[in-house]
TIGU-704449 format. One record per residue: residue number from 0; x, y, z of N, C-alpha, C, O, CB in turn. Coordinates in nm, 4 decimals, padded with zeros to 6 digits. Atoms other than C-alpha are relative to their C-alpha. Glycine has a CB too. Example, Ala and Ser with C-alpha at 12.3 -4.5 7.8 and 13.67 -1.06 7.14 Angstrom:
% residues 2
NODE; 0; 00.0890; -00.1190; 00.0000; 01.2300; -00.4500; 00.7800; 00.0900; 00.1200; 00.0000; 00.1936; 00.1181; 00.0665; -00.0992; 00.0027; 00.1246 .
NODE; 1; -00.0820; -00.1190; -00.0060; 01.3670; -00.1060; 00.7140; -00.0770; 00.1090; 00.0730; -00.0261; 00.2198; 00.0899; 00.0414; 00.0462; -00.1415 .
//
This chain:
% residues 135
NODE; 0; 00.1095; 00.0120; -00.0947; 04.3093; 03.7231; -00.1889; -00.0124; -00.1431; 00.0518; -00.0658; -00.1754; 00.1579; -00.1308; 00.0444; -00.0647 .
NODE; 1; 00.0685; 00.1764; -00.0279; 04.2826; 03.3257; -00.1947; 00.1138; -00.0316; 00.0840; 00.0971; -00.1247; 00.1628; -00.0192; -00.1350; -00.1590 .
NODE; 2; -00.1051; 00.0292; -00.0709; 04.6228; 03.3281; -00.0408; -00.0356; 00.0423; 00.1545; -00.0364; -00.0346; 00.2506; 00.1227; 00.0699; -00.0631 .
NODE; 3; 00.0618; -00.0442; -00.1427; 04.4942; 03.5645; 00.2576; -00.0756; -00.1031; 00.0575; -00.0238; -00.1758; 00.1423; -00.0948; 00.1230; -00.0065 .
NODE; 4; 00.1100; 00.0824; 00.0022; 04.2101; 03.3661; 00.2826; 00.1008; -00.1590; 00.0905; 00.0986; -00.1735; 00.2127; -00.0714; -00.0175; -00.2005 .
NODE; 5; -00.1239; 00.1261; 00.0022; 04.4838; 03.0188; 00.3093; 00.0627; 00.0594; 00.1040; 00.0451; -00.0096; 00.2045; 00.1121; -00.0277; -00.1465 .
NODE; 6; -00.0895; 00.0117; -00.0848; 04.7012; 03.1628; 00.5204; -00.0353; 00.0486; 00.1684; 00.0405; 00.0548; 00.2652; 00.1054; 00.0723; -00.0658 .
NODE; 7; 00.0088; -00.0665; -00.1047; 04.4668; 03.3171; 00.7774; -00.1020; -00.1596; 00.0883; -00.1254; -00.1662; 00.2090; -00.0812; 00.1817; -00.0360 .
NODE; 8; 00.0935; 00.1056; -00.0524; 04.2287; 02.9418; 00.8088; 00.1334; -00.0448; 00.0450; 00.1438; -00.0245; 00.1660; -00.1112; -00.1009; -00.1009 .
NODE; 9; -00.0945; 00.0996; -00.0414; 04.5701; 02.7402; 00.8403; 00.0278; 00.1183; 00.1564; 00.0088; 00.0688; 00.2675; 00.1579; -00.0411; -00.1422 .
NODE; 10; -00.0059; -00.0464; -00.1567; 04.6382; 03.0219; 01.1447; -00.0439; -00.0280; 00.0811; 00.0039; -00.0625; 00.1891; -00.0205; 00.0844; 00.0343 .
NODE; 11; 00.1386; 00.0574; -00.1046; 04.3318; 02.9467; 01.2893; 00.0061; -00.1378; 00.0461; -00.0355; -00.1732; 00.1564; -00.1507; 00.0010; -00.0789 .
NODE; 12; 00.0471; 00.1599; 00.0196; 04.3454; 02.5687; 01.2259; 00.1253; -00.0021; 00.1271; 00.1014; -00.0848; 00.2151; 00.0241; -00.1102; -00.1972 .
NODE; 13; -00.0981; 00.0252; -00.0900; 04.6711; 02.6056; 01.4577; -00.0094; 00.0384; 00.1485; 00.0339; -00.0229; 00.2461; 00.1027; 00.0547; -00.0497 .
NODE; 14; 00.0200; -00.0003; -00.0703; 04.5628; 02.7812; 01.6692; -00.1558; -00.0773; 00.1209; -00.1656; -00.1015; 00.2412; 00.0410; 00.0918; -00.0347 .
NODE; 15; 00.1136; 00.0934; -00.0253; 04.2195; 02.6003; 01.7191; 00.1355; -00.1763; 00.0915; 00.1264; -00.2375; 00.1980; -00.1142; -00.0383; -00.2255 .
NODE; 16; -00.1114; 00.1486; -00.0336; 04.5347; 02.2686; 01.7637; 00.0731; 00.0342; 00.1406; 00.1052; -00.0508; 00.2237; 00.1521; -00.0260; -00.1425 .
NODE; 17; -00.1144; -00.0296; -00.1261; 04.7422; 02.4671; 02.0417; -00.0991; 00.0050; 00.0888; -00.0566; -00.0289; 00.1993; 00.1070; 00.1461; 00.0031 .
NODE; 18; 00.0481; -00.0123; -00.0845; 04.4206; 02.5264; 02.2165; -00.0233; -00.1219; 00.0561; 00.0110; -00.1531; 00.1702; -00.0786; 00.0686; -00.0182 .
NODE; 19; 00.0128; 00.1404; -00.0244; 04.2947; 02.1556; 02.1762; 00.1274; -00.0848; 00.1445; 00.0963; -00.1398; 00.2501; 00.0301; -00.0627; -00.1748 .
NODE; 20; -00.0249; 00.0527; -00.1156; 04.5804; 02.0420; 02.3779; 00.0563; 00.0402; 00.0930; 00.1342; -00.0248; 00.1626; 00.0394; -00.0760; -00.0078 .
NODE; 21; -00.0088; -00.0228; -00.1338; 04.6004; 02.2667; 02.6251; -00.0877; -00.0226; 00.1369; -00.0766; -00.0270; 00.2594; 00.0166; 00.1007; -00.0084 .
NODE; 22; 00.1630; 00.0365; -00.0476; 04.2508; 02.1958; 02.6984; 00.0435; -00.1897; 00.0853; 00.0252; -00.2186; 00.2035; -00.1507; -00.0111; -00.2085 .
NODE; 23; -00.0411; 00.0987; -00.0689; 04.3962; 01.8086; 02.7365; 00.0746; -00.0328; 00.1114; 00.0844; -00.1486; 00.1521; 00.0339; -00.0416; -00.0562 .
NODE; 24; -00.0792; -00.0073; -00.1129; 04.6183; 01.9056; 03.0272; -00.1041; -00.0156; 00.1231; -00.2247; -00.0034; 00.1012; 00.0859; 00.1379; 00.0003 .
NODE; 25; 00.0613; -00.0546; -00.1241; 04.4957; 01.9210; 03.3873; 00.1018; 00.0126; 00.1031; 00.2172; -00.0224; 00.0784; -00.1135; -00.0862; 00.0516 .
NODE; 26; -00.1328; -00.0136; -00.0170; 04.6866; 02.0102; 03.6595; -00.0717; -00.0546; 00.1484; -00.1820; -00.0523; 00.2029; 00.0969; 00.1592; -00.0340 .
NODE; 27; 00.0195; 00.0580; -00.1489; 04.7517; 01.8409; 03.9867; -00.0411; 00.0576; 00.1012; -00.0576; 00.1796; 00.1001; 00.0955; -00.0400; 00.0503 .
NODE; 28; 00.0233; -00.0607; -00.1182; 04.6575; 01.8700; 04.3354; 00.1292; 00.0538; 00.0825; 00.2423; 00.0059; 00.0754; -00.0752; -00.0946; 00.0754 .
NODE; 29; -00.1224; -00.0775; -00.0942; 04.8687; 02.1092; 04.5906; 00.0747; -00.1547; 00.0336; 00.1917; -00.1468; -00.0039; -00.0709; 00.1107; 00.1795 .
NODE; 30; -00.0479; 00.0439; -00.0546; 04.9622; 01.7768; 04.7355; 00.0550; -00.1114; -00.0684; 00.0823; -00.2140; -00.0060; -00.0554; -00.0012; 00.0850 .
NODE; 31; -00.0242; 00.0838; 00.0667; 05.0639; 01.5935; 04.4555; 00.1726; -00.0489; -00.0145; 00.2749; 00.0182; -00.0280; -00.0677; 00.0439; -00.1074 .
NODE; 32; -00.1558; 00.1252; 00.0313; 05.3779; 01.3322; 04.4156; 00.0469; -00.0620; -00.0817; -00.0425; -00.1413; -00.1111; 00.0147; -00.1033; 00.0485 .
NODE; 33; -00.0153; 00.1446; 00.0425; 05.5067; 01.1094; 04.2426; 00.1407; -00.0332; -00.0200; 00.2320; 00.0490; -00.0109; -00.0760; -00.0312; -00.1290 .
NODE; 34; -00.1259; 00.0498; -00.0668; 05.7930; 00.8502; 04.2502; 00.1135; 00.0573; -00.1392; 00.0681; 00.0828; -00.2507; -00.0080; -00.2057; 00.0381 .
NODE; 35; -00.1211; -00.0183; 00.1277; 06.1253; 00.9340; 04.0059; 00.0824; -00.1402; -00.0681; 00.1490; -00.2323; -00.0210; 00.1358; 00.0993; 00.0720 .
NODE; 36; -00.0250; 00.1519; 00.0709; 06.1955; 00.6755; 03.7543; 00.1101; 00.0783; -00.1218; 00.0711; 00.1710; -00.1928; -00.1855; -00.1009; -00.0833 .
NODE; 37; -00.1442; -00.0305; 00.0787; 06.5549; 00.7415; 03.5491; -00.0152; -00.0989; -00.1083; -00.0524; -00.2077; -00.0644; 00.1548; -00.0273; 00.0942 .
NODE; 38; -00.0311; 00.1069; 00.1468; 06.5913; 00.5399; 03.1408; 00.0709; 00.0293; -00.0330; 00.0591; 00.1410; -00.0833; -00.0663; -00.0220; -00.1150 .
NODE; 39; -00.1171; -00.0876; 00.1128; 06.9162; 00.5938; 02.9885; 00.0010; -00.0627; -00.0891; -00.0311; -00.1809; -00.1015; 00.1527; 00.0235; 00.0274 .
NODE; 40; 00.0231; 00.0356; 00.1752; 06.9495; 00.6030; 02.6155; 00.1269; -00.0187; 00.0177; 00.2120; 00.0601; 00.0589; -00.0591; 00.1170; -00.1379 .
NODE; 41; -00.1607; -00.0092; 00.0562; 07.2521; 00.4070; 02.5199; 00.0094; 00.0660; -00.1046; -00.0827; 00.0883; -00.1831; 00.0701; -00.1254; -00.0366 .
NODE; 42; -00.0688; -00.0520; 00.1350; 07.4476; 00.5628; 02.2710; 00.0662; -00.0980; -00.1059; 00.1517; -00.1653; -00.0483; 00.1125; 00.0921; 00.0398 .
NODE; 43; -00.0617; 00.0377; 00.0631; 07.5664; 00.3973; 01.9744; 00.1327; 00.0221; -00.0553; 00.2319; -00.0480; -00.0751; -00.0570; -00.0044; -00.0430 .
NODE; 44; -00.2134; -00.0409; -00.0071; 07.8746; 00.6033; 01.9048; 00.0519; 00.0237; 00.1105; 00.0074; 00.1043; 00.1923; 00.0677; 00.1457; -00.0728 .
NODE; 45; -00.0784; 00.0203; -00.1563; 08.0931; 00.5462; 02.1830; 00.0445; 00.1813; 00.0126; 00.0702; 00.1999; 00.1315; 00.1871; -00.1443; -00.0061 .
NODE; 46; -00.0810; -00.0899; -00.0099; 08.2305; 00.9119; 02.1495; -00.1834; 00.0999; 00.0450; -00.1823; 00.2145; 00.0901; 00.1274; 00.0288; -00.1621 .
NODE; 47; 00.0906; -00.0761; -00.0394; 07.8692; 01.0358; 02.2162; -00.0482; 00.0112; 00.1451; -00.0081; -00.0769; 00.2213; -00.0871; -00.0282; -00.0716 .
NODE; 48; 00.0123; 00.0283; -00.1610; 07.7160; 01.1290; 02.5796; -00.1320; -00.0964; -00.0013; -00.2158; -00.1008; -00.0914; -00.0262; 00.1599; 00.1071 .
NODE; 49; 00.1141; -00.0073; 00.0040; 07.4712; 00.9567; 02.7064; -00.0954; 00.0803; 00.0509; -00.0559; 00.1727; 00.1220; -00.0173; -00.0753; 00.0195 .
NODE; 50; 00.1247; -00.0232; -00.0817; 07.1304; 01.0476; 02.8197; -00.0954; -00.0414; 00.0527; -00.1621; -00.1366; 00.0122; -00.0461; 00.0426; -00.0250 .
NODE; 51; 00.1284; 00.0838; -00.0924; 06.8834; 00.9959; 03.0753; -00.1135; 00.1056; -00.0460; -00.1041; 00.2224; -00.0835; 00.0229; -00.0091; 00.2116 .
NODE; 52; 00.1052; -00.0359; -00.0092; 06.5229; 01.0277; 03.0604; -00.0845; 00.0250; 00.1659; -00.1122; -00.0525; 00.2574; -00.0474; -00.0904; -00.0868 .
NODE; 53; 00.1142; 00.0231; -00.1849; 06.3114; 01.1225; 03.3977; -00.1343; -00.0283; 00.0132; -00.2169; 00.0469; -00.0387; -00.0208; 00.1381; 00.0971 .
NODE; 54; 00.1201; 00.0313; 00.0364; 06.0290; 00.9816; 03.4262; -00.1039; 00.0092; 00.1416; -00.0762; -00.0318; 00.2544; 00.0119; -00.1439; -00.0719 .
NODE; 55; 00.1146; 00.0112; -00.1805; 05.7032; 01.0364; 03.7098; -00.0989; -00.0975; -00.0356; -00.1803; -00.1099; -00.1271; -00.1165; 00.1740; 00.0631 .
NODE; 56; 00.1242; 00.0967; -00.0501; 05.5198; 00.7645; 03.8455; -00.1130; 00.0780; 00.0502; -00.0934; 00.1209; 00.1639; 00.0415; -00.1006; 00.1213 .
NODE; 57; 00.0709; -00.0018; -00.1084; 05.2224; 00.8752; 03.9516; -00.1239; -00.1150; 00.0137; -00.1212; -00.2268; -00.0379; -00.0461; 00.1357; 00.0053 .
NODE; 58; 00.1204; 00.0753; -00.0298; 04.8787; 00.7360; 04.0703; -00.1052; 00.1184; -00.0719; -00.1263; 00.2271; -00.0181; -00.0223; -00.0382; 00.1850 .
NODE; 59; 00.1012; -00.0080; 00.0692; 04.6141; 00.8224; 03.8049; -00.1595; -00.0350; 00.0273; -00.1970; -00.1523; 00.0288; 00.0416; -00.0569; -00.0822 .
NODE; 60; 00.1706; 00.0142; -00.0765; 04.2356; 00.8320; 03.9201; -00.0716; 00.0571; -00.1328; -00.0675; 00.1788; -00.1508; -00.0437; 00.1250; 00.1780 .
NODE; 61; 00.0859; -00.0066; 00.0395; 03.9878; 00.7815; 03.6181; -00.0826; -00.0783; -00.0142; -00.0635; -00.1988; -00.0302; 00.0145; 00.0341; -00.0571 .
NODE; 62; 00.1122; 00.0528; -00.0216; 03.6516; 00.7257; 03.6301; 00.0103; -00.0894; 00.1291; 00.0153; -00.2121; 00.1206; -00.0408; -00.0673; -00.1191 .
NODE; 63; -00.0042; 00.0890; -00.1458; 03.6688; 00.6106; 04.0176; 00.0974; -00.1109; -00.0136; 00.0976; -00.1996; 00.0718; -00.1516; -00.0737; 00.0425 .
NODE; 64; -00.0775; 00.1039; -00.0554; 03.9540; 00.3914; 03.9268; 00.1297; 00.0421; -00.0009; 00.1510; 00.1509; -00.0544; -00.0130; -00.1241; -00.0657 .
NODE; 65; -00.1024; -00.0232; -00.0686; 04.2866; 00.3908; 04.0455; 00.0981; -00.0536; -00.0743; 00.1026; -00.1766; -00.0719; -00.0063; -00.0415; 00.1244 .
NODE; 66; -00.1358; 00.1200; 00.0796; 04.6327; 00.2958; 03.7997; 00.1235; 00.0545; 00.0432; 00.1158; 00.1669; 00.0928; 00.0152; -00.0062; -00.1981 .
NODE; 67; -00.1449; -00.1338; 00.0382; 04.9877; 00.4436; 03.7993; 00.0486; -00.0270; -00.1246; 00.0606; -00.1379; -00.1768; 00.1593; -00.0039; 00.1064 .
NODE; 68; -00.0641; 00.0341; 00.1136; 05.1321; 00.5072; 03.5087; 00.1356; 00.1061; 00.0323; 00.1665; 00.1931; 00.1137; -00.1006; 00.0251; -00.1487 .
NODE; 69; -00.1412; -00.0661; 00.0211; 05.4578; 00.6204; 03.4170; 00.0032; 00.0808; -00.1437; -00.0252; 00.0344; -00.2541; 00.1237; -00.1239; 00.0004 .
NODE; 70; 00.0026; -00.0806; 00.0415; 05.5043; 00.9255; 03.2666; 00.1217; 00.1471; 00.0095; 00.1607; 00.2129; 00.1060; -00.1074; -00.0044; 00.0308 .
NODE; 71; -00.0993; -00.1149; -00.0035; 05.7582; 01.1954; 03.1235; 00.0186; 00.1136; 00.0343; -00.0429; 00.2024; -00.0248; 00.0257; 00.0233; -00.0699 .
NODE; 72; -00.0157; -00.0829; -00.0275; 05.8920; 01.4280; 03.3019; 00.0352; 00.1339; -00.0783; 00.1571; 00.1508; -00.0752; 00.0491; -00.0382; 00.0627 .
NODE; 73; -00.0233; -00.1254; 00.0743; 05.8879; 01.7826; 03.0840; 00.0188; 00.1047; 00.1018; -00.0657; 00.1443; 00.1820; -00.1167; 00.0367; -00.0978 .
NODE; 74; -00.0490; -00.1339; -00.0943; 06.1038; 02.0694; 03.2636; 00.1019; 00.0635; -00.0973; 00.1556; -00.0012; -00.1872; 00.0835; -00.0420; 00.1675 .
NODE; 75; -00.0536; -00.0786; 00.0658; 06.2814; 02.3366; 03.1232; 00.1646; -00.0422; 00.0145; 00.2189; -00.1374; 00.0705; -00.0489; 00.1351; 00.0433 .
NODE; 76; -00.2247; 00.0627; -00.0051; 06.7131; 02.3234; 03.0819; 00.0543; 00.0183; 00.1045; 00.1703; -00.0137; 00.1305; 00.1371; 00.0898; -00.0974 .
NODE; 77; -00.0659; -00.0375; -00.1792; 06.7645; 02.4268; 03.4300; -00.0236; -00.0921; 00.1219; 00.0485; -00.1342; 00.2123; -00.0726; 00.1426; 00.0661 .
NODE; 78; 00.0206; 00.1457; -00.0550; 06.5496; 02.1701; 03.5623; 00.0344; -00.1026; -00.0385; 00.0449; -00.1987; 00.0379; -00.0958; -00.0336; 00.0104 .
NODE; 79; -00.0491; 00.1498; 00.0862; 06.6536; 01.9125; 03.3385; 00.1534; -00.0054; 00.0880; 00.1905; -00.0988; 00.1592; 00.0245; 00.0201; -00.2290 .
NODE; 80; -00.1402; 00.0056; -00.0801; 07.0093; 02.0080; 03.4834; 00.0308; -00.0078; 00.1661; 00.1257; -00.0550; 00.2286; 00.0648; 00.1223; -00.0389 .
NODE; 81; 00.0386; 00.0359; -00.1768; 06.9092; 02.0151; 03.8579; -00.0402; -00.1546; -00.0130; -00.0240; -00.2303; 00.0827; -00.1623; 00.1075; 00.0811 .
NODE; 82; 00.0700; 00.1763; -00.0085; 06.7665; 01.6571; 03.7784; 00.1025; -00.0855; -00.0366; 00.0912; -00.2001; 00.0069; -00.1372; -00.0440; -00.1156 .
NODE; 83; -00.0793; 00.1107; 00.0440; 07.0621; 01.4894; 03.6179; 00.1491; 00.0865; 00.1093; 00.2563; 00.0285; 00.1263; 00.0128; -00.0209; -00.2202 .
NODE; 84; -00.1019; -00.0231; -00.1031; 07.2888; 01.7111; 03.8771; -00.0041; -00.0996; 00.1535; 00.0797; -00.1647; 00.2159; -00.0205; 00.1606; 00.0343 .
NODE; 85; 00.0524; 00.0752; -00.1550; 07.0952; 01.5656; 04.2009; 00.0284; -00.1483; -00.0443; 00.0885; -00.2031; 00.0482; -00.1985; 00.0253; 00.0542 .
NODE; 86; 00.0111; 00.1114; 00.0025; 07.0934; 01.2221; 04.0522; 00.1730; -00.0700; -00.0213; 00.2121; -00.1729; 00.0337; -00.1127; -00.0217; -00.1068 .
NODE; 87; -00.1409; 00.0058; -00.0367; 07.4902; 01.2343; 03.9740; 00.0186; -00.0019; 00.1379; 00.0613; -00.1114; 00.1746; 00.0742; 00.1071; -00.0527 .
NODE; 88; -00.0304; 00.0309; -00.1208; 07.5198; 01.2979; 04.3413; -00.0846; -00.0629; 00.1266; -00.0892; -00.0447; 00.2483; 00.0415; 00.0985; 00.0264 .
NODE; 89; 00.0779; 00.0377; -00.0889; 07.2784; 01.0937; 04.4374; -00.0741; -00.0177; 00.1103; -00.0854; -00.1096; 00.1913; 00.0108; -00.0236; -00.0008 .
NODE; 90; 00.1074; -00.0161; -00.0632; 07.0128; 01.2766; 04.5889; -00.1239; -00.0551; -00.0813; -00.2349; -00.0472; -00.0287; -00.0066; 00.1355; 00.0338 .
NODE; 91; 00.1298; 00.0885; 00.0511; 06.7719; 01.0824; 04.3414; 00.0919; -00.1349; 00.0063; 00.2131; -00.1454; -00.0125; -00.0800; 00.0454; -00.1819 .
NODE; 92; 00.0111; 00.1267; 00.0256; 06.7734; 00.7389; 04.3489; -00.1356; -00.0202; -00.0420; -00.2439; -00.0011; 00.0132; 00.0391; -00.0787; 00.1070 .
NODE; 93; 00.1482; 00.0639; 00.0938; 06.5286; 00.6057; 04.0865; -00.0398; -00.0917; 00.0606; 00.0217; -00.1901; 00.1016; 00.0101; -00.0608; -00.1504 .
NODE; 94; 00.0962; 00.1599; -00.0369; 06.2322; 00.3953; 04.1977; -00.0185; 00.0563; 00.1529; -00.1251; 00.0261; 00.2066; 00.1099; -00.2029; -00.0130 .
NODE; 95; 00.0251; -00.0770; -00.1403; 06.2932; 00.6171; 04.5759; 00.0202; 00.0914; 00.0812; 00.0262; 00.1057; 00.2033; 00.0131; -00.0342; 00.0584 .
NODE; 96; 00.0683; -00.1446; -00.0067; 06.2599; 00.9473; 04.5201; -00.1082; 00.0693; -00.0249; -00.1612; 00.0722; -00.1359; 00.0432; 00.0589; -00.0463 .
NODE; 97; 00.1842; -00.0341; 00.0559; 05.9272; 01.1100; 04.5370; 00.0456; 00.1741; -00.0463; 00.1387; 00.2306; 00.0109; -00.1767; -00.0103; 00.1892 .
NODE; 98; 00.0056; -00.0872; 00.0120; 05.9023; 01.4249; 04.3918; -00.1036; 00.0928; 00.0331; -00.2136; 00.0393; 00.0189; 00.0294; -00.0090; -00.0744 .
NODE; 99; 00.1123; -00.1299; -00.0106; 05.6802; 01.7524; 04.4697; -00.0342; 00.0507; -00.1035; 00.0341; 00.1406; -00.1526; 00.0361; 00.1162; 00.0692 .
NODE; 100; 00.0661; -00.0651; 00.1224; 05.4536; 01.8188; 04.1780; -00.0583; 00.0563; -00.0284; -00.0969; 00.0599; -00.1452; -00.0356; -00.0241; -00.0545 .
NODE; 101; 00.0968; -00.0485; -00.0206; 05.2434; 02.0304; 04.2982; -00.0326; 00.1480; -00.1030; 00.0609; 00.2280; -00.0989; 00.0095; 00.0096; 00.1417 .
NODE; 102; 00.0783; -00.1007; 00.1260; 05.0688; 02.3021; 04.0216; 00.0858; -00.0040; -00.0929; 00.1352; 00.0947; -00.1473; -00.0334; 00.1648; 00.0271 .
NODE; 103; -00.0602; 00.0699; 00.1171; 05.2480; 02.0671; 03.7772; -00.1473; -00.0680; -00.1052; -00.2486; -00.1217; -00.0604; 00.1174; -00.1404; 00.0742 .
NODE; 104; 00.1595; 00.0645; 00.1032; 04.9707; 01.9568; 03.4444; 00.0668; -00.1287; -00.0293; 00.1862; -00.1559; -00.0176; -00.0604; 00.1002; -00.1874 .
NODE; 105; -00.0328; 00.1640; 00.0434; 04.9886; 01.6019; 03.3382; -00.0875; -00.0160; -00.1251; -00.2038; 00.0201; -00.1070; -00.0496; -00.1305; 00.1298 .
NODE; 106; 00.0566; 00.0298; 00.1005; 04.8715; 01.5134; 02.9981; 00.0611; -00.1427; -00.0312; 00.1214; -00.2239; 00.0390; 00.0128; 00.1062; -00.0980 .
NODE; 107; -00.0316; 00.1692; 00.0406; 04.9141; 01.2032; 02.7563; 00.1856; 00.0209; -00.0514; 00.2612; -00.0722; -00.0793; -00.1379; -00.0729; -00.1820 .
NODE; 108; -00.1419; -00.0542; -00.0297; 05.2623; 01.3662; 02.7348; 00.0939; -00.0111; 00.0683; 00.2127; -00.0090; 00.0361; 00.0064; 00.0769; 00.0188 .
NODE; 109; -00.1194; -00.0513; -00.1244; 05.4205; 01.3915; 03.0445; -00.0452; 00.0990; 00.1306; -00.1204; 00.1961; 00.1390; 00.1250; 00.0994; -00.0824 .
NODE; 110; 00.0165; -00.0876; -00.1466; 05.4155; 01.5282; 03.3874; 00.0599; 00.1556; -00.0605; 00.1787; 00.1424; -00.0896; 00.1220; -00.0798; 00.1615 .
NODE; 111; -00.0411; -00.1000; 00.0267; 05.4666; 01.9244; 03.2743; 00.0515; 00.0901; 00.1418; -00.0397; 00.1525; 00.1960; -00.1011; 00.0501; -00.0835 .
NODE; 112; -00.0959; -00.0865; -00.1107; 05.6796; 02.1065; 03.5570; -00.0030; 00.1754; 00.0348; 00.0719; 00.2321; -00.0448; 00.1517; -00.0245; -00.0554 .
NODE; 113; 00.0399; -00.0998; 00.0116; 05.5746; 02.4730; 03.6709; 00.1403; 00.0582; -00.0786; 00.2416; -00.0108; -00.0899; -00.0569; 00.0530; 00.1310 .
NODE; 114; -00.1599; -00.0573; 00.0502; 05.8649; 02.6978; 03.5013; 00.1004; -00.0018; 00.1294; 00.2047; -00.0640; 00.1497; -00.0062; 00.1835; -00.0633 .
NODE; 115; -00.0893; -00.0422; -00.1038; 05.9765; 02.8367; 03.8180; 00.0487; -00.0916; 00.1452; 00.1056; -00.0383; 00.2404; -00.0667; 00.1195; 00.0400 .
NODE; 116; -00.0035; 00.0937; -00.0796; 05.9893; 02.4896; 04.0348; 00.1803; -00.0039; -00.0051; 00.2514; 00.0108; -00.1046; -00.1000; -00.1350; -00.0504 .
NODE; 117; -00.0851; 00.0282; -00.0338; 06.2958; 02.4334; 04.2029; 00.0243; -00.1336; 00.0463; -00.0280; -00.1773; 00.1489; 00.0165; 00.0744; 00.0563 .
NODE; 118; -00.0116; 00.1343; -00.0198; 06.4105; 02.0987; 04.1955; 00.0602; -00.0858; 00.1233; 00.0444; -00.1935; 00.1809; 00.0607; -00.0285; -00.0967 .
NODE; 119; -00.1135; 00.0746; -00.1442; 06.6429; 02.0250; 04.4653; -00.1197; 00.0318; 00.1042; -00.2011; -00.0557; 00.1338; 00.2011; 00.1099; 00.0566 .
NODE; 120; 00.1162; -00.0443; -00.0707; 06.4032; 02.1858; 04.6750; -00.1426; -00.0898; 00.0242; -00.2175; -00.0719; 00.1202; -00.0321; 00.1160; -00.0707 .
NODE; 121; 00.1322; 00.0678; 00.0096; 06.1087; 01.9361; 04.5910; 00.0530; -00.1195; -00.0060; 00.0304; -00.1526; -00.1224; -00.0995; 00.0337; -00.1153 .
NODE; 122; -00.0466; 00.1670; 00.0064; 06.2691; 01.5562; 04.6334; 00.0383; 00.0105; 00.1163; 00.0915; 00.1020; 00.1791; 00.1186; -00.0676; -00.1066 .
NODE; 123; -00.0191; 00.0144; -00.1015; 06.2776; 01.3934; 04.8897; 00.0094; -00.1915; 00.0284; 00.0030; -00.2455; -00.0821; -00.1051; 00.0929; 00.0627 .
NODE; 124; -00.0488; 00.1210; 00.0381; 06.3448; 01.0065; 04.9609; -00.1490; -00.0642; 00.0530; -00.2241; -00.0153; 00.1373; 00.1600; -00.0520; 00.0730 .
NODE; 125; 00.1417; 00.0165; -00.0433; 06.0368; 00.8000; 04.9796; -00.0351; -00.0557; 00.1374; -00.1535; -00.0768; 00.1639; -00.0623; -00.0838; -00.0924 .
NODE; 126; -00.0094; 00.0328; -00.1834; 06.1151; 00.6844; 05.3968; 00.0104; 00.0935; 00.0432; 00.0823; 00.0890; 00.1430; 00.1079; -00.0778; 00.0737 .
NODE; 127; 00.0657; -00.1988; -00.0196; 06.0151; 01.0914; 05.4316; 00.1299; 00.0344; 00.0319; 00.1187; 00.1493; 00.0747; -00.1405; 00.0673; 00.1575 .
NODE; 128; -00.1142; -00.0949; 00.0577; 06.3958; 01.1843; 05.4114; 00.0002; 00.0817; -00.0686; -00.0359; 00.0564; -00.1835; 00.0752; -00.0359; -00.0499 .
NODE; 129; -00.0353; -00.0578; 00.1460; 06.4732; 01.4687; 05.2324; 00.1321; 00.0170; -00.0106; 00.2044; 00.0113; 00.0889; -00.0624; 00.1340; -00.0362 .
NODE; 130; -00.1175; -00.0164; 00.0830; 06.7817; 01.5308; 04.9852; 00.0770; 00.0178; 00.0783; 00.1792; -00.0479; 00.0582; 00.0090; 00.0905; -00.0943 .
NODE; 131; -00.0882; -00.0233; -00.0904; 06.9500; 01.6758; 05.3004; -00.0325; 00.1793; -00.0146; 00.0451; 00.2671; 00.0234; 00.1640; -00.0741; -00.0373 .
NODE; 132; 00.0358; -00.1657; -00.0305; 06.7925; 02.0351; 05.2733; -00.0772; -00.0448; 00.1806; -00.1473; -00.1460; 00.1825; -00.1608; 00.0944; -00.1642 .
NODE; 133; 00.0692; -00.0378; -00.1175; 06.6612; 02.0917; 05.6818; -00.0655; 00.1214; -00.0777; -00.0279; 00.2218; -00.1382; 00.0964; 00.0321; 00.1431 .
NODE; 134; 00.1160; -00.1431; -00.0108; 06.3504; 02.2869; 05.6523; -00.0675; 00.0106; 00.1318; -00.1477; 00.1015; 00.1530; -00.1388; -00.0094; -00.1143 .
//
């Protein structure tokens, strides 16, 4: 019984935790941006790959004031691979590519990415070029 008991508060206690920070998310405006900022992790064993990190600038508005911070981009393996594909053929250039973030959440985390966002599709160069899609 004391085990039930144990194993059904720690459920709770988790789920009470998953709610907590979903609750910390919010999610952007339709018209939201921000710039694309690339970090690559060297590798220490030469025989390893490296990897890049993506990172969104945006412009942060609390309490009536105005910062940007820089912040990690979280997208699923498809986006992650549209992002380090485009930037191999340099349709990103870090520091002046803006991205389309629109009904993307931002927490103390990271810019979170809808699932179904298409990446190529949403960059564009920040002198209102885009990637080379005509729409």
């Amino acid at each position: 019984m004391f085990i039930k008991h144990f194993l059904l508060g720690a459920l709770l206690a988790l789920s009470d935790t998953a709610d907590a920070k979903k609750s910390k998310l919010r999610k952007l405006a339709k018209n939201s941006e921000c710039t694309v900022e690339v970090a690559a992790l060297l590798a220490i064993d030469p025989g390893s790959q490296q990897d890049e990190i993506f990172e969104c600038r945006v412009e942060d508005v609390e309490n009536g004031k105005s910062r940007k911070k820089t912040l990690p981009i979280q997208a699923n393996k498809g986006q992650q691979k549209q992002l380090k594909d485009l930037l191999s053929k340099g349709d990103i250039v870090p520091g002046q590519t803006i991205l389309n973030i629109a009904g993307a959440s931002v927490g103390k985390n990271g810019v979170f990415l809808p699932p179904g966002q298409d990446i190529s599709n949403s960059v564009r160069q920040s002198n209102g070029n885009s990637n080379g899609n005509s729409n």
